[in-house]
PDB file of N, CA, C, O and CB in Angstrom:
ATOM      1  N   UNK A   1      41.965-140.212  34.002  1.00  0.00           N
ATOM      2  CA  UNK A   1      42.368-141.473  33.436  1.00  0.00           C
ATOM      3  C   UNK A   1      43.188-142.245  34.476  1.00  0.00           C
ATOM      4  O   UNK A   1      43.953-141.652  35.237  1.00  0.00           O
ATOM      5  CB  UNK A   1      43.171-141.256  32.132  1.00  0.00           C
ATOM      6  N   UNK A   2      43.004-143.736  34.505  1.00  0.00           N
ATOM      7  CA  UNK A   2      43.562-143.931  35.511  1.00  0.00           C
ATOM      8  C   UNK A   2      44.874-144.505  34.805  1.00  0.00           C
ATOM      9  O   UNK A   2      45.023-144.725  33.603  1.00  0.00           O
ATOM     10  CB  UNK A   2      42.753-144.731  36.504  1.00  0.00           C
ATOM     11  N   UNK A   3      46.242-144.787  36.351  1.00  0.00           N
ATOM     12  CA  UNK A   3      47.224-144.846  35.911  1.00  0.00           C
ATOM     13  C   UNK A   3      47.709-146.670  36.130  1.00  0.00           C
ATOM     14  O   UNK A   3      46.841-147.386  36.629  1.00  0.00           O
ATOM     15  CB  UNK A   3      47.995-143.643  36.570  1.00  0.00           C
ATOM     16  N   UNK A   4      48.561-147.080  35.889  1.00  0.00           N
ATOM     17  CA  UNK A   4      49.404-148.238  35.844  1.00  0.00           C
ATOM     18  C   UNK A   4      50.962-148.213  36.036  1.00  0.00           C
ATOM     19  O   UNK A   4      51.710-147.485  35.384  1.00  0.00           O
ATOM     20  CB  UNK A   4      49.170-148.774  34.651  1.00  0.00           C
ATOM     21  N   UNK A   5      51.275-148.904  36.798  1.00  0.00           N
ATOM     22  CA  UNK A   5      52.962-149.045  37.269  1.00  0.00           C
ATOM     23  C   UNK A   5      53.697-149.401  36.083  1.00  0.00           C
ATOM     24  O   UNK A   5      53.377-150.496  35.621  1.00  0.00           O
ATOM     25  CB  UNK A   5      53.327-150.299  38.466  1.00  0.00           C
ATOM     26  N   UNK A   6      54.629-148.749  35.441  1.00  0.00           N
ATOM     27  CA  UNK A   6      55.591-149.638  34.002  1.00  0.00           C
ATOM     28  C   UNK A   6      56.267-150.331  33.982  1.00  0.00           C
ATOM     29  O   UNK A   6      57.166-150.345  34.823  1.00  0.00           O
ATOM     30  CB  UNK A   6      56.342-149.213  33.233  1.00  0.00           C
ATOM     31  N   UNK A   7      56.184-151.143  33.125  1.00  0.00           N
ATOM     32  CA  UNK A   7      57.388-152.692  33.761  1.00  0.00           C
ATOM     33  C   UNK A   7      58.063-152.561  32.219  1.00  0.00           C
ATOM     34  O   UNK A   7      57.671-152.259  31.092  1.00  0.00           O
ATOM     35  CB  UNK A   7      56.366-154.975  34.255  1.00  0.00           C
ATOM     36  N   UNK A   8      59.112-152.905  32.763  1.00  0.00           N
ATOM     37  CA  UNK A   8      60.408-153.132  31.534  1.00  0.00           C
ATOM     38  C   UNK A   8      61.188-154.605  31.869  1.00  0.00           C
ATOM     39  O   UNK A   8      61.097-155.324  32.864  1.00  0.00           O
ATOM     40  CB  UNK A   8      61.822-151.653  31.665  1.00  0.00           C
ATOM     41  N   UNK A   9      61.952-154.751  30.692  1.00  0.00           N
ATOM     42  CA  UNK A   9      61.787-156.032  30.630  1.00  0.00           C
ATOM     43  C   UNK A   9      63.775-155.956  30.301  1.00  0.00           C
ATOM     44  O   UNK A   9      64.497-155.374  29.492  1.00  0.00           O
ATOM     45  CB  UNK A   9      60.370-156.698  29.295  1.00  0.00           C
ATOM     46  N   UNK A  10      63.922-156.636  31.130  1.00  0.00           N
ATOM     47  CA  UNK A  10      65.844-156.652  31.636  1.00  0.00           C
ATOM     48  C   UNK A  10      66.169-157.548  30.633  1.00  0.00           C
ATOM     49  O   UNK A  10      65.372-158.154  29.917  1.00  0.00           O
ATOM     50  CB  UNK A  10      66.485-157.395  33.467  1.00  0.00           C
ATOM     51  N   UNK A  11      67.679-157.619  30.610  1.00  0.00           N
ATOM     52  CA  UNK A  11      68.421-158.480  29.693  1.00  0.00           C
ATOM     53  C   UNK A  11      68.302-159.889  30.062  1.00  0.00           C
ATOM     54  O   UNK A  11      69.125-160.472  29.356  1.00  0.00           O
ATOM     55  CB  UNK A  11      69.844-158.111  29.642  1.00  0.00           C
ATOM     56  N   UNK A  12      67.690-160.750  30.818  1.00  0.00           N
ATOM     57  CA  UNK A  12      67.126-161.744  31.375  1.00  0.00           C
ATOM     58  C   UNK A  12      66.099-162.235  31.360  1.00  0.00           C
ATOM     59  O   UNK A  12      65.671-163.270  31.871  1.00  0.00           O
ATOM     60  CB  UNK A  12      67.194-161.704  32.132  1.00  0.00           C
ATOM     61  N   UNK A  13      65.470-161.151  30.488  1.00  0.00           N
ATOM     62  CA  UNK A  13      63.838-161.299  30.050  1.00  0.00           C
ATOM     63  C   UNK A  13      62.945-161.233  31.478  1.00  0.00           C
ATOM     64  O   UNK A  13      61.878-161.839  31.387  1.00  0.00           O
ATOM     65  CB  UNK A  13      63.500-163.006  29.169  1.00  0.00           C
ATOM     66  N   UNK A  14      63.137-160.762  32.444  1.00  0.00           N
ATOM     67  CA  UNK A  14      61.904-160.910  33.556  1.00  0.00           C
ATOM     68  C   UNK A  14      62.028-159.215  33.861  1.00  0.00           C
ATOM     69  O   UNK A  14      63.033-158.530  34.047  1.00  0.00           O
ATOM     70  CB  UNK A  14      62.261-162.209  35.230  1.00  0.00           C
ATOM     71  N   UNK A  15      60.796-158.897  33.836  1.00  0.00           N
ATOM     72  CA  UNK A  15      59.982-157.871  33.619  1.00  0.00           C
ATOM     73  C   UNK A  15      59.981-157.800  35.272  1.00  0.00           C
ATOM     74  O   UNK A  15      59.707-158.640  36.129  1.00  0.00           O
ATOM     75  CB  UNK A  15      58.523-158.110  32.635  1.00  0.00           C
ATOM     76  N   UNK A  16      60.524-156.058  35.355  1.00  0.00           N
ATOM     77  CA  UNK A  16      60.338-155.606  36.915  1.00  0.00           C
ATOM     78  C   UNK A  16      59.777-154.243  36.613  1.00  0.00           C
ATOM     79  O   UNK A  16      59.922-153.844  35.458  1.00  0.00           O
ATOM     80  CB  UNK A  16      61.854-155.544  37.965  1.00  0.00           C
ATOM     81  N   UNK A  17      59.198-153.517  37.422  1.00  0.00           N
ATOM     82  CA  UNK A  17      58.885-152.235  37.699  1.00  0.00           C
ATOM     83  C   UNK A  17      59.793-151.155  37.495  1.00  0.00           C
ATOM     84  O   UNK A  17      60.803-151.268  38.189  1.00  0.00           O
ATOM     85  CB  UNK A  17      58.543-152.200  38.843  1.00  0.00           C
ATOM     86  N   UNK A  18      59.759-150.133  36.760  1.00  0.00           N
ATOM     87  CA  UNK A  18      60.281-148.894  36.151  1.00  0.00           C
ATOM     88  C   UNK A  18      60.798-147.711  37.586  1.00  0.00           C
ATOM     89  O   UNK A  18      60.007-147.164  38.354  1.00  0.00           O
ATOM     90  CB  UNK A  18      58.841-148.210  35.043  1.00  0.00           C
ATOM     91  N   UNK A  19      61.597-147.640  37.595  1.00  0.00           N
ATOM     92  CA  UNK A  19      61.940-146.677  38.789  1.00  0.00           C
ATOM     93  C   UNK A  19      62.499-145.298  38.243  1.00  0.00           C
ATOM     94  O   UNK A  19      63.694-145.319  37.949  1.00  0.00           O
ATOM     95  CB  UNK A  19      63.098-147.374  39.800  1.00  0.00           C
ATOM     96  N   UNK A  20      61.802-144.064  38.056  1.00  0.00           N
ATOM     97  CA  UNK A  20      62.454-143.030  38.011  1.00  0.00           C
ATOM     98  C   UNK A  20      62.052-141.563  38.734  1.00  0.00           C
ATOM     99  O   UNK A  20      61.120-140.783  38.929  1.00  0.00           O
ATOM    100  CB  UNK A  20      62.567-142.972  36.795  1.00  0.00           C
ATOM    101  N   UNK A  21      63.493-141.798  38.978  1.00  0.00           N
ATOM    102  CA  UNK A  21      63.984-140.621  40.401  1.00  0.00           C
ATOM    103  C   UNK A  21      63.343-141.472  41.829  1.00  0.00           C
ATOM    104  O   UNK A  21      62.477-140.897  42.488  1.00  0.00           O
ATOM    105  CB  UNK A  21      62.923-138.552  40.241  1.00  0.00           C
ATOM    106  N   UNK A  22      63.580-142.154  42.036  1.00  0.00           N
ATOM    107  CA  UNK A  22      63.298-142.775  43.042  1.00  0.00           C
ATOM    108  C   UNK A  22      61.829-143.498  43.650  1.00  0.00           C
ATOM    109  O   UNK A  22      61.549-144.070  44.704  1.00  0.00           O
ATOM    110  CB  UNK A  22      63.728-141.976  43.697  1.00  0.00           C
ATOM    111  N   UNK A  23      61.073-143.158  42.424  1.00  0.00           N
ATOM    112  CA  UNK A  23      59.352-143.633  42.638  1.00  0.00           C
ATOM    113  C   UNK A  23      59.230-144.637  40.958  1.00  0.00           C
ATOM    114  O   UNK A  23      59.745-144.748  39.846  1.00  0.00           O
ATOM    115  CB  UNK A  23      57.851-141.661  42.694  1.00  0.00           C
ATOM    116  N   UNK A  24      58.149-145.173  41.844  1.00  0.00           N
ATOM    117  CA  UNK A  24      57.662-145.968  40.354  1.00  0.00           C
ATOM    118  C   UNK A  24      56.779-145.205  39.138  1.00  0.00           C
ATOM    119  O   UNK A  24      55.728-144.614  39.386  1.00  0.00           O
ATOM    120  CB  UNK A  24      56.636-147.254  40.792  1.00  0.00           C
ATOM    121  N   UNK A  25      57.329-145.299  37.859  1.00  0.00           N
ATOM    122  CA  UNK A  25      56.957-144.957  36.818  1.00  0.00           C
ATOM    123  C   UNK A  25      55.476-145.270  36.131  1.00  0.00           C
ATOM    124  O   UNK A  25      55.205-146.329  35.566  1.00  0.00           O
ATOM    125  CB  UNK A  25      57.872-145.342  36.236  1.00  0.00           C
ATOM    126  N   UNK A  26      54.538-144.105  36.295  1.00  0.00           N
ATOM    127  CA  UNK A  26      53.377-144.060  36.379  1.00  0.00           C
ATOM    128  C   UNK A  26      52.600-144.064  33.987  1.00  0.00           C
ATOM    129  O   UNK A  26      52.661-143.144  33.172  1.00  0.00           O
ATOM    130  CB  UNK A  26      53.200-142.378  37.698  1.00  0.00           C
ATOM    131  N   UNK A  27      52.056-145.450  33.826  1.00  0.00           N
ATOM    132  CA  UNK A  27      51.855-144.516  32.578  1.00  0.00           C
ATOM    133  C   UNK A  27      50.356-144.682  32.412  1.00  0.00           C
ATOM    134  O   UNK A  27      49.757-144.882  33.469  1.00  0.00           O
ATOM    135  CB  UNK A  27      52.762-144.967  31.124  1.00  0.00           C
ATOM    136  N   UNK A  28      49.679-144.644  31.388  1.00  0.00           N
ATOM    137  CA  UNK A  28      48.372-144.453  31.226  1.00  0.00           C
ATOM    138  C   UNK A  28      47.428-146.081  30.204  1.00  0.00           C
ATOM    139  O   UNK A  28      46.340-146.362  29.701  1.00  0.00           O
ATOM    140  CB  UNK A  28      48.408-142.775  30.340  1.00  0.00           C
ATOM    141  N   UNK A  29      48.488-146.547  30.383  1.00  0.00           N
ATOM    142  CA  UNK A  29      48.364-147.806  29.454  1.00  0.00           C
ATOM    143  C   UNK A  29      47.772-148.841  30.003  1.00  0.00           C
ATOM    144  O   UNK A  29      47.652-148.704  31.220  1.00  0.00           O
ATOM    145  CB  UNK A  29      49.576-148.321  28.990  1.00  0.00           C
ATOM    146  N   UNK A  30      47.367-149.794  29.593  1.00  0.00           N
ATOM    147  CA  UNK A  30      46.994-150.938  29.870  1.00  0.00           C
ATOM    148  C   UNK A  30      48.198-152.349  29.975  1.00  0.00           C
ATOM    149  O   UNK A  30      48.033-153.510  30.347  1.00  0.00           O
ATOM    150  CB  UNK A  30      45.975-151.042  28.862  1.00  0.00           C
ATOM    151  N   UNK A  31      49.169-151.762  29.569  1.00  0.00           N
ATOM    152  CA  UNK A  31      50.038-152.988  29.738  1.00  0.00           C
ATOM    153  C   UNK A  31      50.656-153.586  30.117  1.00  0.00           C
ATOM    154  O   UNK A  31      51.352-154.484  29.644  1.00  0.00           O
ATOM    155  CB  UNK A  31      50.410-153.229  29.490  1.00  0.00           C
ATOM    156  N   UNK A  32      50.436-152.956  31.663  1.00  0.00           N
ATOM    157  CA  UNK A  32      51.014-153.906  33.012  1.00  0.00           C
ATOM    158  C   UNK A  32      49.395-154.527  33.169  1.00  0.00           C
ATOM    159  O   UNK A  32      49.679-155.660  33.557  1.00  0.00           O
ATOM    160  CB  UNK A  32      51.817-152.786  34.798  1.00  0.00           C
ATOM    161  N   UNK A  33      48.570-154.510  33.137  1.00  0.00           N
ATOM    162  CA  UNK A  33      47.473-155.310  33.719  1.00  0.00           C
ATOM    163  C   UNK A  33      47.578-156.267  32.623  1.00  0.00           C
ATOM    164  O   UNK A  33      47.290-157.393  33.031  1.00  0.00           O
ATOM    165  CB  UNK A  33      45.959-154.582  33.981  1.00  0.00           C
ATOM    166  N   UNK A  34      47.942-156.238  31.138  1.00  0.00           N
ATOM    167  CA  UNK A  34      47.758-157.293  30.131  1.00  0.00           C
ATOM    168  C   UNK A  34      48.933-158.334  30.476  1.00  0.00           C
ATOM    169  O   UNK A  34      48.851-159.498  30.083  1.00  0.00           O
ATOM    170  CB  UNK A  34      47.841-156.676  28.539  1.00  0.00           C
ATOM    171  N   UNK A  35      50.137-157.831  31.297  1.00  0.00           N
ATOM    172  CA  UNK A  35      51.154-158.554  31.212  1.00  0.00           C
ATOM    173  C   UNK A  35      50.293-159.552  32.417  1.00  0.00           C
ATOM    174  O   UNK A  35      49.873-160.638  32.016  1.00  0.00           O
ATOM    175  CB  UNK A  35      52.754-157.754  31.466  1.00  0.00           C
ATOM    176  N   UNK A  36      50.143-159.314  33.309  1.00  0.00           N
ATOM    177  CA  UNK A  36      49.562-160.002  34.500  1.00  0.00           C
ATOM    178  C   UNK A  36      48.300-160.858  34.336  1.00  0.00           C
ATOM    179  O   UNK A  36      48.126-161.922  34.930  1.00  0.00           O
ATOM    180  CB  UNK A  36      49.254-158.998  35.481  1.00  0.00           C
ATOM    181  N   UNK A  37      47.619-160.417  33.659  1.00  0.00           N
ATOM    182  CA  UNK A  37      46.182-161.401  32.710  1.00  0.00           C
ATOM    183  C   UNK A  37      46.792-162.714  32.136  1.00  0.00           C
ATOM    184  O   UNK A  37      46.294-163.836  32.045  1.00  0.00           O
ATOM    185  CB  UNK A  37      45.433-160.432  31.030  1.00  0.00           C
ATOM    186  N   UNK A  38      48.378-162.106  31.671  1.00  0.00           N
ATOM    187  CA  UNK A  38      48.684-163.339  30.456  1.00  0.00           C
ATOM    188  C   UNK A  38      50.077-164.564  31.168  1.00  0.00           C
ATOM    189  O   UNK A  38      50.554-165.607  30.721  1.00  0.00           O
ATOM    190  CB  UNK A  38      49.484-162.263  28.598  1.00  0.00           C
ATOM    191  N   UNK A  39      50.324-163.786  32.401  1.00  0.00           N
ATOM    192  CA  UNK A  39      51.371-164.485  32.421  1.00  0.00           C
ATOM    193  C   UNK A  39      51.245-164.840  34.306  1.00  0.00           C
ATOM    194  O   UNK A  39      52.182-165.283  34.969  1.00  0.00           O
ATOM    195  CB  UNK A  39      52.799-163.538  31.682  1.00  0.00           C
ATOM    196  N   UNK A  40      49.816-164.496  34.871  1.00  0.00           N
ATOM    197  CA  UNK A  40      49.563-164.700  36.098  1.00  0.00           C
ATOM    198  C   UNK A  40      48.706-166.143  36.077  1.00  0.00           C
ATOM    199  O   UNK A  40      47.809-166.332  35.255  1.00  0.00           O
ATOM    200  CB  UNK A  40      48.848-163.419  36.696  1.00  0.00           C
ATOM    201  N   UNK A  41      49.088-167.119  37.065  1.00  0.00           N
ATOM    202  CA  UNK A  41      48.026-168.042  36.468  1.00  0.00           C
ATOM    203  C   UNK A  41      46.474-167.745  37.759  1.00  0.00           C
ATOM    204  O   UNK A  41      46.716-167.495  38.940  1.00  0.00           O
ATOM    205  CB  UNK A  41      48.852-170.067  36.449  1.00  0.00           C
ATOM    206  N   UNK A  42      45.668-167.797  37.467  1.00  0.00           N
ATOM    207  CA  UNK A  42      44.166-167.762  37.917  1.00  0.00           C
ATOM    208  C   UNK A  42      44.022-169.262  39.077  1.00  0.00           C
ATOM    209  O   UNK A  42      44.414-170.288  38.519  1.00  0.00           O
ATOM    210  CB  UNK A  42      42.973-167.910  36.230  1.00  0.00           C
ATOM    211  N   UNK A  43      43.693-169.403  40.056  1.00  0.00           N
ATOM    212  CA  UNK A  43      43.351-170.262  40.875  1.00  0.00           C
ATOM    213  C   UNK A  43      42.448-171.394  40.298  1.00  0.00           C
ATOM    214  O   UNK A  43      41.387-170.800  40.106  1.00  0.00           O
ATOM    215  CB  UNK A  43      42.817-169.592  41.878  1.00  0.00           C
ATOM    216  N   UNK A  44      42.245-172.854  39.865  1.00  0.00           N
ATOM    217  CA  UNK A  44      41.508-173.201  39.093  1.00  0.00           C
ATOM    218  C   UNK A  44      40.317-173.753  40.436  1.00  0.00           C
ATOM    219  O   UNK A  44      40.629-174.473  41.384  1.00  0.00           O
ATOM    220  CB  UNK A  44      42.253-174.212  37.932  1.00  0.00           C
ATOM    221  N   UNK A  45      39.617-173.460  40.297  1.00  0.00           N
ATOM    222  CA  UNK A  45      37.900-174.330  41.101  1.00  0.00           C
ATOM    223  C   UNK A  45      38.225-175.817  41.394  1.00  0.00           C
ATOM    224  O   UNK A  45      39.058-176.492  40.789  1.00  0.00           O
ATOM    225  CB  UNK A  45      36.201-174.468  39.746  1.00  0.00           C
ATOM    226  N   UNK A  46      37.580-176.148  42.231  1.00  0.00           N
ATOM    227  CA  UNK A  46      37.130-177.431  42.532  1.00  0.00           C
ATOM    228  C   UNK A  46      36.962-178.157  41.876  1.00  0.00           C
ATOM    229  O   UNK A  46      37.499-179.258  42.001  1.00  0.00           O
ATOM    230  CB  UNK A  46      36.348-177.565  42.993  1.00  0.00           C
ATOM    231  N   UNK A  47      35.875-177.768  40.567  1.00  0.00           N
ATOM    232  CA  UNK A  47      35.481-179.126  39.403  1.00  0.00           C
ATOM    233  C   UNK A  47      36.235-179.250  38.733  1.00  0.00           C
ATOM    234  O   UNK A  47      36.221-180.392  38.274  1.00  0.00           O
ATOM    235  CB  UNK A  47      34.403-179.166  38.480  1.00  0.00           C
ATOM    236  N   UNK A  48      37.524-178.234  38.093  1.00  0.00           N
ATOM    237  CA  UNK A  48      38.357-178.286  37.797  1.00  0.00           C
ATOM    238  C   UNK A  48      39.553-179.054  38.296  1.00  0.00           C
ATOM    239  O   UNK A  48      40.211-179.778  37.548  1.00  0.00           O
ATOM    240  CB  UNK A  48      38.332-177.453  37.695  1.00  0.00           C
ATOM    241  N   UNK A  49      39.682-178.973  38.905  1.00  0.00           N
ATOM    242  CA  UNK A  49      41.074-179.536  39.888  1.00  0.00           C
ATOM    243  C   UNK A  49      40.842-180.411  41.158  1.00  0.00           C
ATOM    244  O   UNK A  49      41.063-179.866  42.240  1.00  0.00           O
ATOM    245  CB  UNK A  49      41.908-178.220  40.545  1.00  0.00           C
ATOM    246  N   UNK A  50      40.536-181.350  41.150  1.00  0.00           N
ATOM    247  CA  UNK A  50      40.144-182.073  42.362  1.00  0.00           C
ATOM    248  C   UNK A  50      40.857-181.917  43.813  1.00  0.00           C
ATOM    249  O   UNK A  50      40.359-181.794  44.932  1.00  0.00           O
ATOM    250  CB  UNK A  50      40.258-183.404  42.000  1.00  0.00           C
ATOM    251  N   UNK A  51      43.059-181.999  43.105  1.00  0.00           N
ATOM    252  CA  UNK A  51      43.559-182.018  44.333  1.00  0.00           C
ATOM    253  C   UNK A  51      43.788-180.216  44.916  1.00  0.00           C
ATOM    254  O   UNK A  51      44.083-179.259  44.200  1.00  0.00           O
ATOM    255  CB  UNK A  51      45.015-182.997  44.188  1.00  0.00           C
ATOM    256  N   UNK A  52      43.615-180.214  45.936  1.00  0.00           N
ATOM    257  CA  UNK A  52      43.799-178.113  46.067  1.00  0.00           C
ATOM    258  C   UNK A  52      45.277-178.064  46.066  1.00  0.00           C
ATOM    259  O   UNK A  52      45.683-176.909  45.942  1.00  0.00           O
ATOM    260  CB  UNK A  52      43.110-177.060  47.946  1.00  0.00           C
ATOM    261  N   UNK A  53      45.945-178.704  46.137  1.00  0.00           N
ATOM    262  CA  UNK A  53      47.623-178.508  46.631  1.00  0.00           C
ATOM    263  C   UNK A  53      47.940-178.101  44.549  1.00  0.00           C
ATOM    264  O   UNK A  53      48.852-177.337  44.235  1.00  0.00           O
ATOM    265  CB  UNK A  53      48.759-180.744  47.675  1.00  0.00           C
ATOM    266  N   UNK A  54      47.167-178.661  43.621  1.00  0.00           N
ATOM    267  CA  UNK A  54      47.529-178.654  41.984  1.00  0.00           C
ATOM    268  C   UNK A  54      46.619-177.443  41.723  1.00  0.00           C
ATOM    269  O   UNK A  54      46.901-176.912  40.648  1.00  0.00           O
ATOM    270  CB  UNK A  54      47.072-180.228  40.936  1.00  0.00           C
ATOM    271  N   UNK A  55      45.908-177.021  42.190  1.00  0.00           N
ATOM    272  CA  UNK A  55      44.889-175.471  41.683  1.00  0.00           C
ATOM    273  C   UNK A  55      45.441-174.758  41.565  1.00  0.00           C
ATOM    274  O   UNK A  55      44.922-173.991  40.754  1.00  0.00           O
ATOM    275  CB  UNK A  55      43.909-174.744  42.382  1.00  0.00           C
ATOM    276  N   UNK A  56      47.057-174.149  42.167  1.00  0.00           N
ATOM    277  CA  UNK A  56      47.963-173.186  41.989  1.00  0.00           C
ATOM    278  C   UNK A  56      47.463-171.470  42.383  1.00  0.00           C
ATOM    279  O   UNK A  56      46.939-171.204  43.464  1.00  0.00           O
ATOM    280  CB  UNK A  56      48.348-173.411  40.488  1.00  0.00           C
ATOM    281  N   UNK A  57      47.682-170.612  41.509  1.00  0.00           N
ATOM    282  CA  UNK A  57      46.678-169.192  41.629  1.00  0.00           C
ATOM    283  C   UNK A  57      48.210-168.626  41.995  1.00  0.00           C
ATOM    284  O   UNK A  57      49.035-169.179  42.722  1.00  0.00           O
ATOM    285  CB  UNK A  57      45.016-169.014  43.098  1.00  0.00           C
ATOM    286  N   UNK A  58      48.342-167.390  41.295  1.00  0.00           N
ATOM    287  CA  UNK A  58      49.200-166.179  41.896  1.00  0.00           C
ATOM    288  C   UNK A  58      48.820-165.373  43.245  1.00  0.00           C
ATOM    289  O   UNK A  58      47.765-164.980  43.743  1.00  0.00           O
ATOM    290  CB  UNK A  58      49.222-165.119  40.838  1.00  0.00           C
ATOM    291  N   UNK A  59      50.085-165.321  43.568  1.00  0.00           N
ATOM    292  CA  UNK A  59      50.314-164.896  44.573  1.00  0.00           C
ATOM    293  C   UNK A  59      49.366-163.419  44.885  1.00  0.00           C
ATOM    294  O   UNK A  59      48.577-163.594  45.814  1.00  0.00           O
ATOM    295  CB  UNK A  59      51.744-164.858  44.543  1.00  0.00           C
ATOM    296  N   UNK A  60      49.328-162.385  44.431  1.00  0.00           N
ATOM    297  CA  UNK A  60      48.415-161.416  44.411  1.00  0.00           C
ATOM    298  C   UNK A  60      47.109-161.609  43.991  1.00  0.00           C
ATOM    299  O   UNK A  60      46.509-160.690  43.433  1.00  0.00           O
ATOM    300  CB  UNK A  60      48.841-160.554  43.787  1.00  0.00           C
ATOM    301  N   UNK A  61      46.614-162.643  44.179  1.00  0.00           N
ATOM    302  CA  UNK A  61      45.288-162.858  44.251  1.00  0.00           C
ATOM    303  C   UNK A  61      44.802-163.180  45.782  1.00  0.00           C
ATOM    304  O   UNK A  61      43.759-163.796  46.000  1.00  0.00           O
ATOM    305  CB  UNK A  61      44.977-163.968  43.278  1.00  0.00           C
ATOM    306  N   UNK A  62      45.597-162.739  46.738  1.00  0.00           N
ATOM    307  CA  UNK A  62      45.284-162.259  48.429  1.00  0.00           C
ATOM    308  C   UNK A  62      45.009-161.701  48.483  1.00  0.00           C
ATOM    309  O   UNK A  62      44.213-161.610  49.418  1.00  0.00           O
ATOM    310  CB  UNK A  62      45.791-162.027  49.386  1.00  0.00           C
ATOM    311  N   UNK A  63      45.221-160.401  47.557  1.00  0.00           N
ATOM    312  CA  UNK A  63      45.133-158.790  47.891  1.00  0.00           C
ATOM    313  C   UNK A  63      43.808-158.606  47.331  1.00  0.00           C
ATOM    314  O   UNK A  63      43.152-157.658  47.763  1.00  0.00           O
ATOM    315  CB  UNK A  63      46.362-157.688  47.150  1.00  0.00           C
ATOM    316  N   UNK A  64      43.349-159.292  46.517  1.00  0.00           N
ATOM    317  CA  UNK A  64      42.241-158.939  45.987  1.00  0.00           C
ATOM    318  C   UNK A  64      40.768-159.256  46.026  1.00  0.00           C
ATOM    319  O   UNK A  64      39.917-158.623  45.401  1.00  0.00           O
ATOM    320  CB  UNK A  64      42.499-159.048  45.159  1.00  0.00           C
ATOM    321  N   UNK A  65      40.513-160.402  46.896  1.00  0.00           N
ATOM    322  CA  UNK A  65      39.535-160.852  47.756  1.00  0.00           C
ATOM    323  C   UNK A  65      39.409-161.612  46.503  1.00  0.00           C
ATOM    324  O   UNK A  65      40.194-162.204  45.762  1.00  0.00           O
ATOM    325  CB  UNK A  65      38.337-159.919  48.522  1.00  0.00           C
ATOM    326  N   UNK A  66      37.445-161.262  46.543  1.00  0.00           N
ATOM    327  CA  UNK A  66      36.782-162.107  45.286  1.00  0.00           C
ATOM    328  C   UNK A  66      37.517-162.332  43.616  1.00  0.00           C
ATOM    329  O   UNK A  66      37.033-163.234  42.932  1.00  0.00           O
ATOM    330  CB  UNK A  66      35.349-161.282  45.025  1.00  0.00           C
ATOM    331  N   UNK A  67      38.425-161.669  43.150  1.00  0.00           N
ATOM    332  CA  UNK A  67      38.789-161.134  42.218  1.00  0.00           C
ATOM    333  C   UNK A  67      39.968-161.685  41.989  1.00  0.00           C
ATOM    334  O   UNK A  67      40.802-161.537  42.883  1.00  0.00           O
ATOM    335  CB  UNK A  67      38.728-159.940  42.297  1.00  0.00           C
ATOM    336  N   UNK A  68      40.298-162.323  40.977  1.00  0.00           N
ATOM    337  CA  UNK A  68      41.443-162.773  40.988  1.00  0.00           C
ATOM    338  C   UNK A  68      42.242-162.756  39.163  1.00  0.00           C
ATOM    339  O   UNK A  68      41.725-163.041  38.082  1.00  0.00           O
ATOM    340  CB  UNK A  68      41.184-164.261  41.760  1.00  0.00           C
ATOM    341  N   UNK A  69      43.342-162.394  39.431  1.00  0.00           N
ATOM    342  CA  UNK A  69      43.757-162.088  38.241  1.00  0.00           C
ATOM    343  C   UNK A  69      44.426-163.305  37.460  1.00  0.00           C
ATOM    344  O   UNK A  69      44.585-164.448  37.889  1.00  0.00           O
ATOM    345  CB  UNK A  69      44.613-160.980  38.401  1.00  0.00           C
ATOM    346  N   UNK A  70      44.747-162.844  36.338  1.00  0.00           N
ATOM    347  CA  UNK A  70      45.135-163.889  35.241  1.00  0.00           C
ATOM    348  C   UNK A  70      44.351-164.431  34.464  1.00  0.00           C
ATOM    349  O   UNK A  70      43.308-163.932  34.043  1.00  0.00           O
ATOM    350  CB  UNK A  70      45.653-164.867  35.638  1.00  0.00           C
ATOM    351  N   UNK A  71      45.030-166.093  34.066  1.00  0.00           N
ATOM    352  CA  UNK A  71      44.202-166.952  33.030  1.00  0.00           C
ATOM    353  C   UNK A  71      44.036-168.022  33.442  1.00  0.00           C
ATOM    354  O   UNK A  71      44.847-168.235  34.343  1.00  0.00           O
ATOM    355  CB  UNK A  71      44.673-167.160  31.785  1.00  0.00           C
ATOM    356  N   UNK A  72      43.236-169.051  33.217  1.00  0.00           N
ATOM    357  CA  UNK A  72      43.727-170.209  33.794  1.00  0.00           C
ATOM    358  C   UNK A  72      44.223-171.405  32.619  1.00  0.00           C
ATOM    359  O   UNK A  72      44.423-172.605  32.804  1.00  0.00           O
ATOM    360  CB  UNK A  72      42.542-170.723  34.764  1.00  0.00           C
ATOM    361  N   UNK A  73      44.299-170.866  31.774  1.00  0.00           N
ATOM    362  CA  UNK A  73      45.336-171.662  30.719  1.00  0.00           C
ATOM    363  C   UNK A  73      46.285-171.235  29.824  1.00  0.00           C
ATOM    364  O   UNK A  73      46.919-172.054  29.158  1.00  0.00           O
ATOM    365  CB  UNK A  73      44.734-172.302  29.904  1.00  0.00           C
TER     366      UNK A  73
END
């Protein structure tokens, strides 16, 4: 089964990565990829967005070539 990094969510409300004993906290869930689907925004296209500087896209959508995460609304 594969695994996912755990994110917890601070008294500030912004959600960081789970650290215990000195490594990141491994669980079996889906709900670091749902947090990132919902709250990453998606690069919008050309026909969409005329100017490229307003298309936006998260930042970890470098790492991922063709593939890009999030939503775009």
């Amino acid at each position: 089964m594969a695994g996912d990094i755990k994110l917890i969510q601070d008294n500030s409300l912004i959600y960081t990565p789970n650290i215990v004993n000195g490594d990141l906290e491994i669980i079996t869930s889906l709900l670091t990829a749902i947090y990132m689907s919902i709250f990453c925004k998606k690069r919008a296209t050309a026909g969409l967005v005329d100017n490229p500087f307003y298309r936006e896209g998260d930042f970890v959508n470098e790492f991922y070539g063709n593939y890009e995460v999030g939503s775009l609304f």
